[in-house]
Every structure is written in structure tokens, then in C-alpha cells.
N, CA and C atoms as a LAMMPS dump frame, in Angstrom:
ITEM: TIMESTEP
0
ITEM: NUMBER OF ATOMS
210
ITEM: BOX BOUNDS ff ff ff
-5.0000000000000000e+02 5.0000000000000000e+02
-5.0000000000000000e+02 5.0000000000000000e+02
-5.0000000000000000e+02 5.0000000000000000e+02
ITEM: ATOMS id mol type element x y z
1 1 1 N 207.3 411.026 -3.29
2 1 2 C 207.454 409.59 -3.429
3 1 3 C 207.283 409.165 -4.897
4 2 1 N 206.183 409.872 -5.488
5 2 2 C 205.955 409.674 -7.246
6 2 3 C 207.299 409.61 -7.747
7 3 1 N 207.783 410.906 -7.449
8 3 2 C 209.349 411.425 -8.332
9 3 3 C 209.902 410.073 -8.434
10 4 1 N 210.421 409.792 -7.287
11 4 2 C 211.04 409.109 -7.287
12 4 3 C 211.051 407.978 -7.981
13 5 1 N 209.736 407.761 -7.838
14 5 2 C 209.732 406.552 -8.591
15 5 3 C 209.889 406.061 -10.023
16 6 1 N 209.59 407.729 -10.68
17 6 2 C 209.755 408.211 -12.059
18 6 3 C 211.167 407.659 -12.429
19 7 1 N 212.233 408.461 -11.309
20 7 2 C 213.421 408.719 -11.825
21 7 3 C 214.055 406.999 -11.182
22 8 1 N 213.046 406.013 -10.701
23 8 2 C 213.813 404.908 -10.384
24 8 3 C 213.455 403.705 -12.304
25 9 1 N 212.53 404.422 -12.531
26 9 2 C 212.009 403.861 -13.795
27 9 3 C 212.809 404.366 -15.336
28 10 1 N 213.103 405.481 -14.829
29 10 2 C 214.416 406.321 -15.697
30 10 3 C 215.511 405.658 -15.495
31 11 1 N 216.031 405.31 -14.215
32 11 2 C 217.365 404.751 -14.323
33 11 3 C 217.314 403.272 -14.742
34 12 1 N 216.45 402.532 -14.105
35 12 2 C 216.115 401.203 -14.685
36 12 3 C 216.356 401.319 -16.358
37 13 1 N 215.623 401.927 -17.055
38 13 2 C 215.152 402.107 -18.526
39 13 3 C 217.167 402.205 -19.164
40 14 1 N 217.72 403.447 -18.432
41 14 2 C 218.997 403.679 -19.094
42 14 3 C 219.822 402.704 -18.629
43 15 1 N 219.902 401.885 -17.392
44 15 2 C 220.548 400.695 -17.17
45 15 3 C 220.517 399.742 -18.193
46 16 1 N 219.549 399.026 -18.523
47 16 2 C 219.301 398.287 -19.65
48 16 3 C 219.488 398.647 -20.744
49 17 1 N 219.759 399.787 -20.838
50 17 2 C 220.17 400.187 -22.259
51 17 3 C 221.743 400.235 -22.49
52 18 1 N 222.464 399.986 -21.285
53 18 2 C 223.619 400.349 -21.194
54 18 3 C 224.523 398.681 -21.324
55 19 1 N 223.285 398.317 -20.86
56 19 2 C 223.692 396.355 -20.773
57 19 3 C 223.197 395.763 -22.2
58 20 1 N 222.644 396.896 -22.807
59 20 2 C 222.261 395.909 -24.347
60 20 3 C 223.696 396.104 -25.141
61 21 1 N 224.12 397.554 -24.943
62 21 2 C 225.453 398.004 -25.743
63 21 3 C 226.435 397.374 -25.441
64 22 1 N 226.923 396.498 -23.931
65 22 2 C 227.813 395.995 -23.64
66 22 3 C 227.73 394.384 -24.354
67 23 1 N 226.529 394.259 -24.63
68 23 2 C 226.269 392.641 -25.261
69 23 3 C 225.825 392.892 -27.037
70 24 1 N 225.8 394.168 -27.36
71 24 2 C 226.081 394.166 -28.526
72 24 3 C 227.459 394.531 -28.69
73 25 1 N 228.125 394.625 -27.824
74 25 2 C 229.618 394.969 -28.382
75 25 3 C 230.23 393.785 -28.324
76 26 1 N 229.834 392.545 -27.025
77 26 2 C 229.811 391.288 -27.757
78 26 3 C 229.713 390.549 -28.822
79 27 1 N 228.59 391.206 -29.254
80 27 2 C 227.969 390.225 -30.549
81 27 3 C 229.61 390.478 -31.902
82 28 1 N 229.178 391.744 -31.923
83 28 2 C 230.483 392.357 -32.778
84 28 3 C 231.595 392.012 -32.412
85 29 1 N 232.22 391.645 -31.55
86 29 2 C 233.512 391.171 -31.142
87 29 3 C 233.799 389.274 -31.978
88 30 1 N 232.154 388.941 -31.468
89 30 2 C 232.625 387.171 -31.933
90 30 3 C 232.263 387.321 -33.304
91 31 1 N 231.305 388.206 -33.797
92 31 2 C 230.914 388.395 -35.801
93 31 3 C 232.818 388.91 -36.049
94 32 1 N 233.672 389.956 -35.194
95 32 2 C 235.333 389.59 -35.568
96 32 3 C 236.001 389.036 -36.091
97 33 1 N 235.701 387.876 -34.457
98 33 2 C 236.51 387.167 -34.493
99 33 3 C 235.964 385.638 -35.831
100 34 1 N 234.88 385.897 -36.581
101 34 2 C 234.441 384.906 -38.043
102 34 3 C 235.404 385.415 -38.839
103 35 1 N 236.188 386.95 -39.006
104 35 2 C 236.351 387.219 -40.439
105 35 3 C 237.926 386.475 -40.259
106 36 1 N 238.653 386.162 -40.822
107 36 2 C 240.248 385.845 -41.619
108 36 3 C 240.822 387.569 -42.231
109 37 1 N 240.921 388.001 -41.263
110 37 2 C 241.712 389.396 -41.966
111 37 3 C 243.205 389.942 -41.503
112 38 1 N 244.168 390.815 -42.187
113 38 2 C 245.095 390.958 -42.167
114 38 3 C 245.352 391.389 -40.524
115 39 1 N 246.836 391.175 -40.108
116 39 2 C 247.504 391.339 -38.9
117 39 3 C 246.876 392.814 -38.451
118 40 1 N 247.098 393.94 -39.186
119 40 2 C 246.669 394.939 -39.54
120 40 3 C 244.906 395.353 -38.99
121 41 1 N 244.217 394.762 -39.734
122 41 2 C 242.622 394.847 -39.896
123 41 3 C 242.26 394.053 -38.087
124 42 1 N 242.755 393.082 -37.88
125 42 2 C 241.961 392.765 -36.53
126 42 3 C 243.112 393.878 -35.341
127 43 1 N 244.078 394.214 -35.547
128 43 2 C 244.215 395.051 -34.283
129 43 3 C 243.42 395.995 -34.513
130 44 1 N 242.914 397.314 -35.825
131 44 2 C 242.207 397.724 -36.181
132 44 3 C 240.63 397.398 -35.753
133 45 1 N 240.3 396.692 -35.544
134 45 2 C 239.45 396.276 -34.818
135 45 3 C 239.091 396.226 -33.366
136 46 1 N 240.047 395.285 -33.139
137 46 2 C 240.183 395.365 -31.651
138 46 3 C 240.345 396.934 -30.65
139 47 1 N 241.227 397.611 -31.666
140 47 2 C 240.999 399.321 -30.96
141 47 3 C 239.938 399.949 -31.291
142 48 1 N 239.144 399.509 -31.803
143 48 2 C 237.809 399.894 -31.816
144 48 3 C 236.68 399.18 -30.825
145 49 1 N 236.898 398.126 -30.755
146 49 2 C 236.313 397.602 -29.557
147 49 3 C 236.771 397.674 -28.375
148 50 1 N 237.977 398.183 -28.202
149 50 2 C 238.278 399.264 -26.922
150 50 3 C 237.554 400.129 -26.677
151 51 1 N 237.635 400.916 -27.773
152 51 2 C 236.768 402.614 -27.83
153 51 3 C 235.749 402.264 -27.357
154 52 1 N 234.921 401.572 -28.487
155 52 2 C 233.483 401.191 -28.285
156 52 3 C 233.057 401.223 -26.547
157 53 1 N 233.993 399.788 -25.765
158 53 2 C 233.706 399.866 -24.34
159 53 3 C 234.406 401.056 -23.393
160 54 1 N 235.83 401.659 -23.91
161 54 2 C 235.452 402.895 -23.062
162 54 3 C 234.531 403.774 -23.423
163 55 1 N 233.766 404.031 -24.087
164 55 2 C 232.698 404.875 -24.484
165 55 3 C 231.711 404.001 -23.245
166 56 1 N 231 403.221 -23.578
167 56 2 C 230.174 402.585 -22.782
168 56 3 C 230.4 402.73 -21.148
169 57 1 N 231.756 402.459 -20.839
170 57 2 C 232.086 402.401 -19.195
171 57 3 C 231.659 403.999 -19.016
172 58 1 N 231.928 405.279 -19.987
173 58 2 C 231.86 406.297 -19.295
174 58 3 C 230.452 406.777 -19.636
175 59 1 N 229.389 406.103 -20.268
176 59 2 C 227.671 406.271 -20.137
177 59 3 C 227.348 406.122 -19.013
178 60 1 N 228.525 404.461 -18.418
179 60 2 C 227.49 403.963 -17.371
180 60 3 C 227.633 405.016 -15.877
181 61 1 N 229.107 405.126 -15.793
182 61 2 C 229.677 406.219 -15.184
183 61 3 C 228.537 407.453 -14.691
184 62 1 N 228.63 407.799 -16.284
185 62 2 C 227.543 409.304 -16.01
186 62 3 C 226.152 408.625 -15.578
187 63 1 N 225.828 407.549 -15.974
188 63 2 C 224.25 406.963 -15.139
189 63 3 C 224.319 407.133 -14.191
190 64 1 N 225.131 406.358 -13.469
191 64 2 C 225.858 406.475 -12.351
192 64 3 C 225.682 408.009 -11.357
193 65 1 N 226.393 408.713 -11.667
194 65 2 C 226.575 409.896 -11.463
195 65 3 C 225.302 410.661 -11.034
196 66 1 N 224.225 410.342 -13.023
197 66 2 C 222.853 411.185 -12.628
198 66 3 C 222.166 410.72 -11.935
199 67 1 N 222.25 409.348 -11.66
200 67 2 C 220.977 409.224 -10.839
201 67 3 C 221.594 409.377 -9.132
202 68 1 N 222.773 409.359 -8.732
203 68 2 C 223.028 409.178 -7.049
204 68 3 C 222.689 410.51 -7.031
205 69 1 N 222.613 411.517 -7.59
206 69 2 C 222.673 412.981 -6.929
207 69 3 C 221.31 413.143 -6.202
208 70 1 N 221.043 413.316 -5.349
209 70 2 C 219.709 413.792 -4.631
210 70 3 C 219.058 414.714 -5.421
């Protein structure tokens, strides 16, 4: 029953960590959308803030993953 509770305090801990990155990838998206930059520089951007959140979707994924396994 301990374990468990370990690994419910583990997933809690990496959940929230996974929801800070999705709202710092916010933050960085609207600090973006302040600058005036070439046609060029904000798609440049913007495919990076793709990356950024598929990177993130596939953390949460693997959270996901580690913690359902019995």
C-alpha cells in the first residue's frame, strides 16, 4: 500500500511538471507573439513551438505509459 503511494506522489510530482512546460510554452508563444519580426523569423518560431509541444505531448505520453503499468 506504501508503494503505491510513493509512485502516486511520483506521478503527481511529474504531472505538474509536465503542466508547467505546457504553460511555459505559453508564456513563450505570447513573449512571440510582442516581437515585429520577419515573415521568415515567426514561422521559424512557430515550428519550434510545434516541436517544443510535440516533445511535451510525448513526456506526457510516456507518464502516461509509466505509471498505468502494474
Amino acid at each position: 500500500m506504501e508503494n503505491l503511494s510513493i509512485q502516486d506522489n511520483e506521478w503527481a510530482h511529474d504531472w505538474k511538471v509536465i503542466n508547467h512546460i505546457f504553460e511555459s510554452i505559453e508564456s513563450l508563444k505570447d513573449l512571440f507573439n510582442q516581437l515585429d519580426v520577419s515573415y521568415l523569423r515567426e514561422m521559424e518560431q512557430k515550428l519550434l513551438i510545434l516541436n517544443l509541444e510535440k516533445y511535451t505531448w510525448s513526456l506526457q505520453n510516456y507518464i502516461i505509459e509509466k505509471y498505468s503499468k502494474p
